[in-house]
C-alpha positions as CSV (number, residue, x, y, z in Angstrom):
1,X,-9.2,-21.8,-0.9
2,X,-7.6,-23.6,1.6
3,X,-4.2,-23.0,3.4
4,X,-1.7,-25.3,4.8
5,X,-3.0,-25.7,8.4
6,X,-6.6,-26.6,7.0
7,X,-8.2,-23.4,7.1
8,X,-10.4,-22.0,4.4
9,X,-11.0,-18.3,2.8
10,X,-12.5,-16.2,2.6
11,X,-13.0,-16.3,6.5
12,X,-14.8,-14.2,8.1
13,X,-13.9,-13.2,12.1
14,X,-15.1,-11.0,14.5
15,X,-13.3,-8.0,15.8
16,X,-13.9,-7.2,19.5
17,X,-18.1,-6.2,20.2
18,X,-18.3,-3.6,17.2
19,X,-16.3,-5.2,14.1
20,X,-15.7,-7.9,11.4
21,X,-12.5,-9.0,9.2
22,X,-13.2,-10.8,6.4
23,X,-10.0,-12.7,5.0
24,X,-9.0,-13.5,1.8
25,X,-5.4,-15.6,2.4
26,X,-3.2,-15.6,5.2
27,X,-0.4,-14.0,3.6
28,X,0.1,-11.3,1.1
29,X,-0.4,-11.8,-2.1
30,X,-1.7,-9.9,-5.3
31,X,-4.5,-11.5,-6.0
32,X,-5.6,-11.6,-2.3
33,X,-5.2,-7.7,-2.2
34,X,-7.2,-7.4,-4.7
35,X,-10.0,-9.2,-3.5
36,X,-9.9,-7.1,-0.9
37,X,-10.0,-3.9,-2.5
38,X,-12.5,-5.3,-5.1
39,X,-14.8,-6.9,-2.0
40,X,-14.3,-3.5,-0.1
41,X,-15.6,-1.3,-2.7
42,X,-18.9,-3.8,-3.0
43,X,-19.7,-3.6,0.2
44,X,-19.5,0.7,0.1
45,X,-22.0,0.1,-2.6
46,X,-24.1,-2.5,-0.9
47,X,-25.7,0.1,1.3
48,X,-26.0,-2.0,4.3
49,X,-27.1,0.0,7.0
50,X,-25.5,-0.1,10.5
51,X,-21.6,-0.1,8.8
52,X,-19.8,2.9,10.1
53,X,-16.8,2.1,8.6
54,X,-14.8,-0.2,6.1
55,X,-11.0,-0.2,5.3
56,X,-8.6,-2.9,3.9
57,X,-5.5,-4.4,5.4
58,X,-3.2,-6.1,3.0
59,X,-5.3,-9.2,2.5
60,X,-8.7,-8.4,4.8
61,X,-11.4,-6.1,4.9
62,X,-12.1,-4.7,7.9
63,X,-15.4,-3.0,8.9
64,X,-16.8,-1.1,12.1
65,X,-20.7,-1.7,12.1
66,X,-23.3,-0.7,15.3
67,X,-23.7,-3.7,17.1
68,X,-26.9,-2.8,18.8
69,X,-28.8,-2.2,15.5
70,X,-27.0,-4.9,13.6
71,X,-26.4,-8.5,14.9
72,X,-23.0,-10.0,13.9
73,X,-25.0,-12.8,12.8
74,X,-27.1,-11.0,10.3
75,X,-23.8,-9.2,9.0
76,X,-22.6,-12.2,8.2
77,X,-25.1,-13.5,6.5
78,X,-25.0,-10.7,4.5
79,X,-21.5,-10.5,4.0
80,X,-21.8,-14.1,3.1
81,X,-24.1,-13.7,0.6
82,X,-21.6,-10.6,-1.1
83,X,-18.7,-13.6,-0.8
84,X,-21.3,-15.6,-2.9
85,X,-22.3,-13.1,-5.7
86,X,-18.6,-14.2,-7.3
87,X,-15.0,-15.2,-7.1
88,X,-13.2,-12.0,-5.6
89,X,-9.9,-13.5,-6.4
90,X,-10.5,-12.5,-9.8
91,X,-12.7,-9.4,-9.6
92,X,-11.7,-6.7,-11.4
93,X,-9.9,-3.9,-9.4
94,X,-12.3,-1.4,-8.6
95,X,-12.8,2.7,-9.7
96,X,-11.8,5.5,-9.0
97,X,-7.8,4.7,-9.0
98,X,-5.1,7.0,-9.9
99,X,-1.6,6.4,-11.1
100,X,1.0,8.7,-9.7
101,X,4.4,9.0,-11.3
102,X,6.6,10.5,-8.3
103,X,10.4,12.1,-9.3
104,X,12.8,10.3,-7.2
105,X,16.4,10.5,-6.6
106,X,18.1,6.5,-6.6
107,X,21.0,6.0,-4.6
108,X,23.6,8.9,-4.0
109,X,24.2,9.6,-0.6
110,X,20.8,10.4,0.0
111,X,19.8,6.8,-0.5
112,X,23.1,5.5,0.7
113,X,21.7,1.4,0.8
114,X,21.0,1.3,-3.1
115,X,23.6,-0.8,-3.3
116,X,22.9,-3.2,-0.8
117,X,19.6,-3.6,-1.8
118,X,20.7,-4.4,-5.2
119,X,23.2,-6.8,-4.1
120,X,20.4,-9.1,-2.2
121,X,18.1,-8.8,-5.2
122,X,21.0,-10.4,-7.9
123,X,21.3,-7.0,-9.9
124,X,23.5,-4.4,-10.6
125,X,22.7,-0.7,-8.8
126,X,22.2,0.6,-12.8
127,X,19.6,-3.2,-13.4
128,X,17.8,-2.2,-9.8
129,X,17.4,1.3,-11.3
130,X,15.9,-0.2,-13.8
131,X,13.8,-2.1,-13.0
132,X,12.1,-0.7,-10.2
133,X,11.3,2.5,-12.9
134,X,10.3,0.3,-15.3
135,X,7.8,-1.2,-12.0
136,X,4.6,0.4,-11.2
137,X,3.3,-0.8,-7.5
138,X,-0.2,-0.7,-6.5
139,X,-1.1,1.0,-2.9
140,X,-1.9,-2.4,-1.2
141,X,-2.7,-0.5,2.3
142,X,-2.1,2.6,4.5
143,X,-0.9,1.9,7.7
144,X,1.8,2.1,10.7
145,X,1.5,5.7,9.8
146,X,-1.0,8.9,8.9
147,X,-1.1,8.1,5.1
148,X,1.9,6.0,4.4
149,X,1.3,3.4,1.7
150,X,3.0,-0.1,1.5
151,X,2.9,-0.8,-2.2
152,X,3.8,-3.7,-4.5
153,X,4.4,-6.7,-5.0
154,X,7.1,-5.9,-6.7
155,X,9.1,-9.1,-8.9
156,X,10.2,-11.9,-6.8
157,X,13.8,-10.8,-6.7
158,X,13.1,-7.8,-5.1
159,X,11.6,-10.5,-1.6
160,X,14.7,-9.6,0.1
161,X,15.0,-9.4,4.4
162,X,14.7,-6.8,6.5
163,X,17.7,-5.3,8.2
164,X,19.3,-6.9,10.5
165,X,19.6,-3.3,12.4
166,X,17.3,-0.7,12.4
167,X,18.6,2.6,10.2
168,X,17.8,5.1,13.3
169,X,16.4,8.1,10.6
170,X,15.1,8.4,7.4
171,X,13.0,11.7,6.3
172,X,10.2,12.0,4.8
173,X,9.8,11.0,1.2
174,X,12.0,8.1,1.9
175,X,11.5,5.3,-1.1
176,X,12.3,2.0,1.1
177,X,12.2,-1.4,0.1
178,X,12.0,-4.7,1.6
179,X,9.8,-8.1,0.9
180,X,8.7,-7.3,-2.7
181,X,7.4,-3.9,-1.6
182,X,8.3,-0.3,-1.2
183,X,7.1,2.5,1.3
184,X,7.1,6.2,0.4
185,X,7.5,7.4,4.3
186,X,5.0,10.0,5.4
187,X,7.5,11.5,8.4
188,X,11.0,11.7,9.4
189,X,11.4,7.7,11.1
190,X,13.7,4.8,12.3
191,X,13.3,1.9,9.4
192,X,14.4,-1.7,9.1
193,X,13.9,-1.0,5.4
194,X,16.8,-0.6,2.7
195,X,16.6,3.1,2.1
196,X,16.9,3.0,-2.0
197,X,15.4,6.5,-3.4
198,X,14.5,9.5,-2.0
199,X,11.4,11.5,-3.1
200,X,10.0,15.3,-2.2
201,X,6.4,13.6,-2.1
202,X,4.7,14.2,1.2
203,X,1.9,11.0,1.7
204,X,0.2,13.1,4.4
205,X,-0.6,16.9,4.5
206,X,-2.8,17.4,7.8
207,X,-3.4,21.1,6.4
208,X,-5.2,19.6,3.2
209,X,-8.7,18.8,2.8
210,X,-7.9,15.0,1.7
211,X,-4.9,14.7,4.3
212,X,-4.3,11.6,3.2
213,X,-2.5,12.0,-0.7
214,X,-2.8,7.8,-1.4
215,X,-5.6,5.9,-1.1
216,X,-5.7,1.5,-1.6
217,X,-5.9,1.0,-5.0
218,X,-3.7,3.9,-6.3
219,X,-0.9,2.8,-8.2
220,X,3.0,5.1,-8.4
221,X,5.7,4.6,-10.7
222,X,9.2,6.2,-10.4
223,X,10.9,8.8,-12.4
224,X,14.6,8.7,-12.1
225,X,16.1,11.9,-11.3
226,X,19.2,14.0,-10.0
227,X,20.1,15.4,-6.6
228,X,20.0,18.8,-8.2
229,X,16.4,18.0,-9.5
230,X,15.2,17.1,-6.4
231,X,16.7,20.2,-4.5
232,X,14.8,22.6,-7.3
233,X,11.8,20.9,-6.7
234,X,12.2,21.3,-2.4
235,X,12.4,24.7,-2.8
236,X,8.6,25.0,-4.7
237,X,6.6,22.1,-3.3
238,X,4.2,24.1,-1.1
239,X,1.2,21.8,-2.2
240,X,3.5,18.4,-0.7
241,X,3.4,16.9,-4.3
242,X,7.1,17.0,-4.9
243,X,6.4,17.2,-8.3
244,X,4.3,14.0,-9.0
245,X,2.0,13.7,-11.9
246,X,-1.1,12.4,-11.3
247,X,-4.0,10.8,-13.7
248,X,-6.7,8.8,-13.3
249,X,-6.7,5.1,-14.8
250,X,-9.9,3.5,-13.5
């Protein structure tokens, strides 16, 4: 596949003396993410030796090999030959994913730029509701934070701007939304995002034994409920799932 400029993906590019990006488009988009997760998961399985480390970015995999043991040119020889086994752009997403269905509060004061949001997307604050309930968004990556997710793609109404100001605090559990996709906020934080639900789910618990709650390839859907729900289930979330359901779909 080529992009505008000429260039063709996959690429793959080294990463300073000890690491390797392999891309799959220059911008984000679904089926990019998940030829990433899908081309990730393959090369866990490979068993190459020397690779330390893998992890995806929104549209790349990333992985931390020994240089010393490993040349960059015989990784990519092999990772050129995993490139060639099929077309990642439509491999199937790969095991071991769980959907999580999160309670969240929409709008009120605690999610005072519902309206906004809705406004820029062409619906109603009752249609956004809607919709984005009716919506379940994958985990595309973790980043910027200890185990926050950026999830989506979300329908192309929802590819609305960042603010124009940053919002100086959010808390944790914040459900924000910008660019066809939504962050569930790991920590209290200053956001460019349009603060549109608010959730008692807490992405990273440094006390557990899997910190991080998400992992790439998890997908979360949205119950709708009160201000009064949410405050009950505060006051009894000492395992940081703020009452989420969680099952396994691959």
């Amino acid at each position: 596949m080529a992009d505008g400029t000429g260039d063709t993906f996959p690429k793959i590019r080294t990463v300073g003396i000890d690491g390797m990006l392999v891309t799959f488009a220059p911008v984000l988009e679904d089926r990019a993410n998940r030829a990433a997760l899908a081309f990730r998961a393959a090369v866990d399985r490979s068993g190459v030796d020397y690779i330390f480390e893998t992890a995806t970015t929104l549209t790349s995999v990333y992985l931390r090999f020994d240089p010393l043991a490993l040349s960059h040119d015989a990784l990519q020889d092999r990772l050129q030959d995993l490139l060639a086994e099929q077309d990642w752009m439509e491999a199937d997403l790969p095991e071991g994913r769980r959907l999580w269905t999160v309670p969240t509060v929409f709008g009120t004061e605690l999610a005072p730029q519902l309206a906004e949001a809705a406004s820029e997307a062409g619906m109603s604050e009752a249609e956004a509701i809607e919709d984005l309930t009716s919506s379940r968004v994958r985990v595309l990556t973790i980043g910027f934070a200890p185990g926050q997710p950026y999830m989506g793609p979300l329908k192309s109404a929802w590819d609305i701007p960042r603010l124009k100001a940053v919002t100086p605090r959010v808390p944790e559990g914040a459900l924000v939304l910008a660019i066809r996709q939504v962050i569930v906020f790991t920590a209290e934080t200053p956001t460019g995002w349009r603060h549109v639900g608010q959730t008692a789910f807490r992405g990273f618990r440094p006390e557990a034994d899997a910190p991080f709650a998400l992992l790439p390839g998890d997908e979360m859907r949205f119950e709708p409920i009160t201000p009064e729900d949410l405050e009950t289930i505060r006051a009894d979330n000492a395992d940081g799932m703020g009452g989420a359901r969680v099952e396994d779909i691959a």
